[in-house]
C-alpha positions in Angstrom: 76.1 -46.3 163.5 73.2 -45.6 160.9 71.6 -48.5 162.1 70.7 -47.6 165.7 67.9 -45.6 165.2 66.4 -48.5 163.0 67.3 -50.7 166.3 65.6 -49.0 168.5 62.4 -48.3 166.5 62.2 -52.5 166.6 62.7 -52.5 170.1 59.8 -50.0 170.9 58.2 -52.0 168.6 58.4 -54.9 170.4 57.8 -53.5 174.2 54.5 -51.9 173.1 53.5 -55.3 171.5 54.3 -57.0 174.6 52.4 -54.3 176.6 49.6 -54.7 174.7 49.9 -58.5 175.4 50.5 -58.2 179.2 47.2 -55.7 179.0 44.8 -56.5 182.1 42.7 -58.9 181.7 39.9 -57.4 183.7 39.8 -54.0 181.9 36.7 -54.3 179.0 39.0 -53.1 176.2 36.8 -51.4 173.2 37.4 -52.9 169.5 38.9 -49.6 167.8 36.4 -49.4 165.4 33.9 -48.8 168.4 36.8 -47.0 170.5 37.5 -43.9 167.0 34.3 -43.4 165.1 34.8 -41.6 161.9 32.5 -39.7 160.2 32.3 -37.4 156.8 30.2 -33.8 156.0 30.7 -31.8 153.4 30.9 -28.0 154.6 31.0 -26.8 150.9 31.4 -27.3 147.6 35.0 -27.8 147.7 35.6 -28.8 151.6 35.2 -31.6 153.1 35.2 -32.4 157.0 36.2 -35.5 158.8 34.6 -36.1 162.2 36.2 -39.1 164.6 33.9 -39.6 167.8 36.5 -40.7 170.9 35.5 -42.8 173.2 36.1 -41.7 177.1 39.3 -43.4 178.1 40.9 -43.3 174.8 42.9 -40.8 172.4 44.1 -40.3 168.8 47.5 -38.9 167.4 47.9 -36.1 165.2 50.6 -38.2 163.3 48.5 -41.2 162.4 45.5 -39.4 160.5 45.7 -40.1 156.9 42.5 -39.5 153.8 42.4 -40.5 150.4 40.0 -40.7 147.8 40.0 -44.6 146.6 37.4 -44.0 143.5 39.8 -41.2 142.1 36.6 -39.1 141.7 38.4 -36.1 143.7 42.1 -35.1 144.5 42.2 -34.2 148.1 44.8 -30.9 149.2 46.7 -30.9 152.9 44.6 -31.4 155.5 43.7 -29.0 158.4 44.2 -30.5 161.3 43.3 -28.3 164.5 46.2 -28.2 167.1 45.9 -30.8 170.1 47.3 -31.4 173.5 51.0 -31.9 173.7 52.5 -34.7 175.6 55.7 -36.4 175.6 54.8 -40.1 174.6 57.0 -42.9 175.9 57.1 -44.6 172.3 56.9 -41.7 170.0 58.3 -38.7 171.8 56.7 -35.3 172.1 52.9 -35.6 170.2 49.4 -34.1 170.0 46.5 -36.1 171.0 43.0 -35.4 170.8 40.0 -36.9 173.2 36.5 -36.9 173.1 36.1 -35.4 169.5 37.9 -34.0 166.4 36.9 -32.5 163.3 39.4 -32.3 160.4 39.1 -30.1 157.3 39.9 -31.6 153.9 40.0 -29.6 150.4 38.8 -31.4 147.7 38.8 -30.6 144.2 36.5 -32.6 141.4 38.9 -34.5 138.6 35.9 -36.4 137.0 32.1 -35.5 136.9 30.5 -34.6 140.0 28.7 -37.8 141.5 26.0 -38.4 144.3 28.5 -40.1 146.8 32.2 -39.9 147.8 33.9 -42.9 149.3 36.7 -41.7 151.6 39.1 -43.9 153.4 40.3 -42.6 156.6 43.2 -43.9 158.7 43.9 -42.7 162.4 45.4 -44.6 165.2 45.3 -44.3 168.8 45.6 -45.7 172.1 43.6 -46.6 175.6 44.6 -45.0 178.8 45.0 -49.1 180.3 48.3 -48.3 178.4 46.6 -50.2 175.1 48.2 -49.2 171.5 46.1 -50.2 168.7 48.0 -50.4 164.8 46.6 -47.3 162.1 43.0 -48.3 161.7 42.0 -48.1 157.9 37.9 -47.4 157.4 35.8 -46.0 154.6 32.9 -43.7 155.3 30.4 -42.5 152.8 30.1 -38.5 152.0 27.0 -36.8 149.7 28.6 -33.7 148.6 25.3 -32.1 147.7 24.3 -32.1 151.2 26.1 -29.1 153.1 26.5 -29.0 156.6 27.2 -25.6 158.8 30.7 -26.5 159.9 29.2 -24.7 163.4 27.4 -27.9 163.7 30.4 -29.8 164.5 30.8 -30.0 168.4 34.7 -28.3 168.4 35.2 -25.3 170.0 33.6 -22.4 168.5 33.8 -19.1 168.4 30.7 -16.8 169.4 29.6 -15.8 165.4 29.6 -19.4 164.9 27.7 -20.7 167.6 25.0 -17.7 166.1 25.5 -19.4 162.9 24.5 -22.6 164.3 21.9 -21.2 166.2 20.6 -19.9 162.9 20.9 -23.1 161.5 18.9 -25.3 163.8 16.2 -23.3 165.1 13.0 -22.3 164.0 12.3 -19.2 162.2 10.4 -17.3 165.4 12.8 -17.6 167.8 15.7 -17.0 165.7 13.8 -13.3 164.8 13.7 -13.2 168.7 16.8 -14.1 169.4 18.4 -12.0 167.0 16.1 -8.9 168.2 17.4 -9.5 171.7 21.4 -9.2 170.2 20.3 -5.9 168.7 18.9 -4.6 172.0 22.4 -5.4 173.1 23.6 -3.7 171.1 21.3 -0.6 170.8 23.4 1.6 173.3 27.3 0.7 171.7 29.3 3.0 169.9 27.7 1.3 166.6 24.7 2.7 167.3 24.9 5.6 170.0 25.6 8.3 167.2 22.2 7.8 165.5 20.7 9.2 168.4 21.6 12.6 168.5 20.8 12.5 164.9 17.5 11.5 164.8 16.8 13.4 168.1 18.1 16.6 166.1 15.8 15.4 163.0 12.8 15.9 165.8 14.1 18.5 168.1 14.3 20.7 164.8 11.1 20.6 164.2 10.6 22.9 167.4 6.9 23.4 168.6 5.1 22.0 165.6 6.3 18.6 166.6 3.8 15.9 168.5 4.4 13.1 170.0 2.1 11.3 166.7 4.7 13.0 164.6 7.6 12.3 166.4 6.5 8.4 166.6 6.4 8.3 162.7 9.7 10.7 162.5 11.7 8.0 164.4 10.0 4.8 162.9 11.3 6.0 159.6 13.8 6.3 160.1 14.7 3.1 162.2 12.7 0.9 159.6 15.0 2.8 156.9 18.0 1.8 159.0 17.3 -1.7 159.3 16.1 -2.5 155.4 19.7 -1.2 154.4 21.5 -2.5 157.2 19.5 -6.0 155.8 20.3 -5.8 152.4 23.7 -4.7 152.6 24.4 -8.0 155.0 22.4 -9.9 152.5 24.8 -8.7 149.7 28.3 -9.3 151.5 27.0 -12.7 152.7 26.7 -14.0 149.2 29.4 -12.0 147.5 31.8 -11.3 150.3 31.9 -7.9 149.3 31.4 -5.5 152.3 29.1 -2.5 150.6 29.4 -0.3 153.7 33.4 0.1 153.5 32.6 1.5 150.6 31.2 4.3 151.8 34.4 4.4 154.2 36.5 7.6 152.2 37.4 11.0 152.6 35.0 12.0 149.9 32.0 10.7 151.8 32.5 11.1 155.2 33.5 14.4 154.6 30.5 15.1 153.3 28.1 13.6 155.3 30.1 15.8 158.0 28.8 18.8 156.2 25.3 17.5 156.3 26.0 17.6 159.8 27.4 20.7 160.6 24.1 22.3 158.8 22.1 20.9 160.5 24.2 21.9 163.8 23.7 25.6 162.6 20.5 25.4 162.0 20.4 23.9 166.0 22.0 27.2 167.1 19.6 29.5 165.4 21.3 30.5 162.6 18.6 29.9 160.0 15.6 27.4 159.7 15.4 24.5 157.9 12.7 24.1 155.7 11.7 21.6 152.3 12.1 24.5 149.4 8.2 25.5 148.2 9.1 24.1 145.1 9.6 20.6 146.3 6.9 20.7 148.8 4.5 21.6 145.9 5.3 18.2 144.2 4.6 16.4 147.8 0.7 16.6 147.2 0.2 12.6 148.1 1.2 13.1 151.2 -1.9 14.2 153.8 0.3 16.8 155.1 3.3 18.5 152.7 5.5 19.1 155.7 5.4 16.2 157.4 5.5 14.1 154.1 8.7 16.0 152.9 10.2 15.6 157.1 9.4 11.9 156.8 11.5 11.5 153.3 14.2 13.3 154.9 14.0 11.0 157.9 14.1 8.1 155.9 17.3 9.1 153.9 18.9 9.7 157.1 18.8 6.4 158.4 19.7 5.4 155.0 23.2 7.0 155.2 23.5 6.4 158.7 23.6 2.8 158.2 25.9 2.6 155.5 28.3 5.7 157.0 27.7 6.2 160.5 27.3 2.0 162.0 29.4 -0.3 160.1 30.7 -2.0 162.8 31.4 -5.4 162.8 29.9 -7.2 166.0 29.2 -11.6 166.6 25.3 -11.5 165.6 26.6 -9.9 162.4 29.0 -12.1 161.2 26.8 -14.9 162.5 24.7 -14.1 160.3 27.1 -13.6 157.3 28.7 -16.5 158.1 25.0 -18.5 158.0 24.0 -16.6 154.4 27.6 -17.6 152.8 27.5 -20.8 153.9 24.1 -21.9 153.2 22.8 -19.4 150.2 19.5 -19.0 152.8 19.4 -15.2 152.7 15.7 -15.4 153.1 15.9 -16.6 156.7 19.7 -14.8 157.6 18.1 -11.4 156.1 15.0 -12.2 157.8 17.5 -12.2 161.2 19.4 -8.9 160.2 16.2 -7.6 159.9 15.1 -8.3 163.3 18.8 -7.6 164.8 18.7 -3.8 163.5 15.0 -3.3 164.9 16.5 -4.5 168.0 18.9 -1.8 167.6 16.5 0.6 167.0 14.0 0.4 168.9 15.5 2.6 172.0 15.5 4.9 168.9 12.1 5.1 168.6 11.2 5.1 172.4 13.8 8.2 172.8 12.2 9.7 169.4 9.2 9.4 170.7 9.7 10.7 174.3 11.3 13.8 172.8 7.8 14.5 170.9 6.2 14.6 174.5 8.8 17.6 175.5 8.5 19.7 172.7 5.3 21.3 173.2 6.3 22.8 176.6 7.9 26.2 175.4 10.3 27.9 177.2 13.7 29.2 177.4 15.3 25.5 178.0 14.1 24.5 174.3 17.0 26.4 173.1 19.4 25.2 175.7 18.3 21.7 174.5 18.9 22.7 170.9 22.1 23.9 171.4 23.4 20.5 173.4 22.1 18.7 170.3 23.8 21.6 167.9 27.4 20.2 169.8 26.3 16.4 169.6 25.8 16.7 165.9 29.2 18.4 165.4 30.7 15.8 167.6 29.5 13.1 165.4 31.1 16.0 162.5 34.2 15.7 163.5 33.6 11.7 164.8 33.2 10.8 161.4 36.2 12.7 160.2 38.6 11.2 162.6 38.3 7.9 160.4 40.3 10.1 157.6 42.5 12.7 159.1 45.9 12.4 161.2 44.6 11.9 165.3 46.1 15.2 165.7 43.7 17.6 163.7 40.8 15.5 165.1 42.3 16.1 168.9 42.5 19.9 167.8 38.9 20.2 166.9 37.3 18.2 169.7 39.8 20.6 171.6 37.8 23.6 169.9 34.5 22.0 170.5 35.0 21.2 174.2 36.8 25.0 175.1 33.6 26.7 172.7 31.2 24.6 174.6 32.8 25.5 177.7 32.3 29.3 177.0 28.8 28.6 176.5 27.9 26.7 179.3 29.2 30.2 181.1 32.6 28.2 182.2 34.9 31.8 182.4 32.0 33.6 183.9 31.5 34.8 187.1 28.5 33.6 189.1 25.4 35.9 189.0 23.6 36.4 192.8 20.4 35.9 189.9 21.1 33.0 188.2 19.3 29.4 189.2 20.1 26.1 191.3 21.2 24.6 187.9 23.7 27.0 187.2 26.7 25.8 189.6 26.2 22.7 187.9 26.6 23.6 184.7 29.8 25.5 185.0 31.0 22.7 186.4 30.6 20.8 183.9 31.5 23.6 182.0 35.2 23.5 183.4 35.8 20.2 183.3 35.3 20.9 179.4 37.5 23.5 179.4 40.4 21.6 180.7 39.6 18.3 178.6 39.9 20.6 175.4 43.1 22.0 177.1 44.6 18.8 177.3 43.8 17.9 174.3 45.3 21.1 173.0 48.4 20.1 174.8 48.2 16.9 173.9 47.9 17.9 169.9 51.0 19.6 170.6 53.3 16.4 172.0 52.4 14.3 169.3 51.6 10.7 170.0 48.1 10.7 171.8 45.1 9.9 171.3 41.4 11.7 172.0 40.8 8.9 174.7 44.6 9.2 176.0 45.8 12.6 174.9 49.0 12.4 176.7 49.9 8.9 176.2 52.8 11.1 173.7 54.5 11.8 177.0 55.2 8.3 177.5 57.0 7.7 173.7 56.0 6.3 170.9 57.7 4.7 168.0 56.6 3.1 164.4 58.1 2.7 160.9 57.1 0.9 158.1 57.7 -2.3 159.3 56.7 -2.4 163.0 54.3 0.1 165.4 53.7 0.1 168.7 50.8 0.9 170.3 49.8 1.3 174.2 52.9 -1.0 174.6 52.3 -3.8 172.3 54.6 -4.0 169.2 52.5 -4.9 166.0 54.4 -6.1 162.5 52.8 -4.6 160.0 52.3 -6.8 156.9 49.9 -6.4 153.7 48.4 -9.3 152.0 47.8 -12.8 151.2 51.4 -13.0 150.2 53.2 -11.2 153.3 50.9 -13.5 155.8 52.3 -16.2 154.2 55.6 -14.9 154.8 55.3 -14.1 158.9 53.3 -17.7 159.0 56.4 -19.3 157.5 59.1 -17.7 159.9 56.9 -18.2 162.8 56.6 -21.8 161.9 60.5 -21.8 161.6 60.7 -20.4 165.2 58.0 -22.2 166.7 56.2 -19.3 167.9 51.9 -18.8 168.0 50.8 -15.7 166.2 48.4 -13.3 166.9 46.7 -11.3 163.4 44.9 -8.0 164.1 42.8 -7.0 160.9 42.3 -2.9 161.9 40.4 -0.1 159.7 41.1 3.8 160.4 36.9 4.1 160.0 36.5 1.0 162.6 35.5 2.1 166.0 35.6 -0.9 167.9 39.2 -1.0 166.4 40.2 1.9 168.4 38.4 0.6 171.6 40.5 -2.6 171.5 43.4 0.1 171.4 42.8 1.8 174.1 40.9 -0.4 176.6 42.3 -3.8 175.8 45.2 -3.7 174.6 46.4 -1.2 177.4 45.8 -3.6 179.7 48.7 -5.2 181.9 47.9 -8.6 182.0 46.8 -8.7 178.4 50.1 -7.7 177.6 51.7 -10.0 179.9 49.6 -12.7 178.0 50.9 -11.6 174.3 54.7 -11.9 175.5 54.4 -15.8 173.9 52.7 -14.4 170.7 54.6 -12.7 167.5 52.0 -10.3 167.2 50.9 -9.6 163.2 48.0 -6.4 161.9 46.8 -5.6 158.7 45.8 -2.6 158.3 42.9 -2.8 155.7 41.7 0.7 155.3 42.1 1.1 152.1 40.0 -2.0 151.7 42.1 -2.0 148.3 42.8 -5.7 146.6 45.2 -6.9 148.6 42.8 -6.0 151.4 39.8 -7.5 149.4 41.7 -11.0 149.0 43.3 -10.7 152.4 39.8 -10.8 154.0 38.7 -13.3 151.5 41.7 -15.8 152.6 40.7 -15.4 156.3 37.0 -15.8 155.5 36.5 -12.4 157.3 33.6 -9.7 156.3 35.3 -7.1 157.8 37.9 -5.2 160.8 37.6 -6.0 163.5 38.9 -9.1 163.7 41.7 -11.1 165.6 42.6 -14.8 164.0 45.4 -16.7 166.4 47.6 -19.5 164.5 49.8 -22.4 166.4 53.2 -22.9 166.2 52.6 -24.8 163.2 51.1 -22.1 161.5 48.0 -23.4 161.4 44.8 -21.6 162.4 43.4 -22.1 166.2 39.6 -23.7 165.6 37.3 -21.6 167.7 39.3 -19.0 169.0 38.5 -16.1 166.6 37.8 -12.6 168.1 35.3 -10.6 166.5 34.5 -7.2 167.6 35.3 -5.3 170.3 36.1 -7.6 174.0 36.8 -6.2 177.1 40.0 -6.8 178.5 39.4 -9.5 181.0 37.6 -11.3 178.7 40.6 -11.0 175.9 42.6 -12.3 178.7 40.7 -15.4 179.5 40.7 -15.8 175.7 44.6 -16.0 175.6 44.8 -18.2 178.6 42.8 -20.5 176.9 44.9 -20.8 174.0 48.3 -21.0 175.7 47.0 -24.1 177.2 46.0 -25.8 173.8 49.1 -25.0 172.6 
């Protein structure tokens, strides 16, 4: 009985032979070595990457790909073979195949001196769609380990950050600067980069009439130019180390009081007392042409100091293509050069609204103060904004309730109409009420537990979580901390032959939140998930399990979504960085139930 399945493997054997005999005669088969062209790359100094070039017509199998190292100069680890498309062979059963191209990851470490060349042989084997088999072909391809490629250089499917990263890596140094100026335009007006406005329009507004348009020009470029230098040598610093300098500033003791800085400068909005440099600091500002401005323009410039480090770190493509360029290729030269021009993307609406502002000022009248005072609420927004990222949802629900119902009672909202008062006025009591009633909801949304600032009754439809699982807007995470419990839900996924889905989330990260609540609500996204076990790390902390967690993915920072096989092993090209809309996400999953 033992000896069937030996049978049979002869008599497959045998038929494919014979198939490959009986081949037609008047089909121009390909020599395999023409037919699978390997080639080698090393993508760092302990990776190496194994490219085969498929002729049209023709495909390889997973199972037949095998690497060694004939001079013994290196031991090579397991290696990472990206999923392919499953079909159920008539010799070998159900198999992956891959067409066109494939690019396989191999770990390498060095067991003598490090030498100029590596020999590598490489066996795969394939077949021709004439219904041709070819026998493992063995071939040795030459590898300089000195010469690092971009693994985005590889044509496999690639994610957006690392088609910027190989952008970065091919062109030429002006229209990277352009391109990347472009990305931070896009960028200028997301919820990265939205709450600098109010604060450098406060920074100018507060000036009141002494303000001109020369002044307000300088004011914002300050503090833009400020902005960018630290948002470029902060990505500078995590692309070489891979330590993220911005989450550092991520804790209560911070934010909170960068909060207070805010709430000053709200009061002082609202009239309750200038803000002026003290006479004994502005005695010491003599270099300056003028002591007031030279002391505003100092202030301006630590401003968009913290506000890049506190306020924006957000995690978007062009960043991490950039990150991803610098780690890879040490060149922080040209990938700081690029963060550079990204953040003056960002920040030049800045200076145009900065500016503008300077050509209002000077018109006095009543409507200054109204103007201070909506600034005076925008700063305390961003107050309690940048509180939310370290207290319970519920207290930050509670005081955007008490900023929305004070506002309200400003804006005359439980007032009667006067017969005296303007056109404008119905308008804003309008908008006055709808205030009112968002803070009430929120107030009655505080009080249900459950919601959110975005969705404060989503606590009426139930919610549960405990230590192990939470659900949220209807999808059920597993929570998991770690290199070491990763391993674990890889491991029983693998078991049950399931793809997984791995959401890296921050309290502080902002995009985070928007996946929460715009795509991750959504119905067909969720339909789309059923297949997935769905996995999240939540790396607030950013303590060392977080650290080595983010290390192990090769990921700067939250937000972040990595999808893995059935196998376990990661999807090339499918990594979600940054907030995606959800018909995008959606397309996203479709694509990768189909590889799978």
């Amino acid at each position: 009985m033992k000896t069937r399945p030996l049978m049979r493997v002869f008599i497959n054997m045998a038929l494919l032979f014979v198939i490959c005999g009986n081949a037609r005669a008047d089909e121009e088969l390909l020599d395999p070595k023409i037919a699978f062209v390997p080639s080698g790359f090393a993508i760092s100094d302990n990776e190496l990457a194994v490219k085969y070039k498929i002729a049209e017509g023709y495909y390889l199998y997973k199972h037949g790909f095998k690497f060694s190292a004939p001079d013994g100069d290196i031991e090579l680890g397991e290696a990472k073979i990206p999923s392919g498309k499953k079909k159920v062979d008539e010799w070998f059963g159900e198999v992956e195949t891959y067409r066109n191209e494939i690019v396989i990851k191999l770990p390498f470490k060095w067991i003598t001196e490090k030498s100029e060349l590596l020999i590598l042989q490489v066996t795969a084997q394939g077949c021709a769609d004439i219904g041709v088999c070819f026998p493992p072909q063995k071939q040795f391809i030459e590898i300089k380990p000195s010469d690092i490629v971009v693994l985005a250089e590889a044509t496999i499917p690639l994610s957006e950050q690392d088609r910027i990263a190989a952008t970065l890596s091919r062109g030429t140094s002006i229209i990277t600067l352009l391109t990347f100026f472009g990305f931070g335009l896009l960028l200028a007006f997301t919820p990265c980069v939205f709450p600098m406005i109010p604060i450098l329009s406060g920074i100018i507004i507060g000036q009141g009439k002494l303000i001109t348009t020369r002044k307000a020009f300088l004011l914002s470029s300050v503090y833009v130019l400020a902005m960018a230098l630290t948002y470029t040598v902060a990505g500078v610093v995590v692309g070489l180390s891979g330590e993220n300098v911005q989450v550092m500033f991520q804790n209560p003791w911070v934010l909170g009081t960068f909060a207070a800085v805010f709430v000053l400068l709200s009061l002082s909005m609202f009239g309750f007392y200038e803000l002026q440099m003290p006479a004994s600091i502005q005695s010491r500002l003599t270099s300056f042409s003028n002591k007031q401005q030279g002391g505003t323009l100092i202030g301006a410039a630590i401003m968009g100091f913290l506000s890049a480090l506190i306020v924006g770190p957000c995690v978007t493509a062009p960043l991490i293509g950039a990150l991803i360029y610098i780690a890879h290729t040490g060149d922080a030269v040209l990938g700081g050069a690029a963060l550079f021009s990204l953040s003056l993307g960002m920040g030049a609406p800045l200076i145009i609204i900065g500016t503008s502002a300077g050509k209002l000022i000077p018109r006095a009248g009543k409507w200054m103060n109204a103007v201070k005072a909506l600034f005076g609420v925008l700063l305390l927004a961003i107050a309690v904004w940048l509180l939310s990222r370290v207290i319970p949802e519920t207290v930050t629900m509670i005081l955007y309730a008490i900023l929305s119902i004070g506002s309200a009672v400003y804006m005359g909202a439980l007032e009667p109409r006067k017969e005296s008062s303007n056109n404008w006025s119905p308008f804003w009591k309008g908008i006055g009420l709808i205030l009112l009633l968002y803070g009430t909801i929120l107030i009655v949304g505080a009080g249900i537990g459950g919601g959110t600032v975005l969705q404060p009754l989503r606590g009426l439809q139930g919610t549960s979580g405990n230590a192990e699982n939470i659900t949220q807007h209807g999808i059920v995470f597993r929570q998991f901390k770690g290199v070491t419990g990763l391993q674990q839900v890889l491991d029983e996924a693998q078991k049950s032959k399931q793809p997984v889905m791995l959401d890296l989330y921050a309290d502080w990260c902002i995009s985070c939140k928007e996946m929460e609540a715009f795509t991750f609500t959504d119905t067909n996204v969720q339909a789309s998930l059923k297949p997935f076990i769905l996995i999240q790390a939540d790396v607030t902390a950013n303590d060392d399990e977080d650290k080595a967690l983010l290390k192990k993915l090769g990921v700067f920072g939250p937000p972040a979504i990595v999808f893995y096989d059935r196998d376990g092993n990661e999807i090339e090209g499918t990594r979600v960085v940054g907030y995606m809309k959800a018909k995008d996400f959606d397309v996203r999953l479709q694509q990768i139930l189909n590889r799978i």
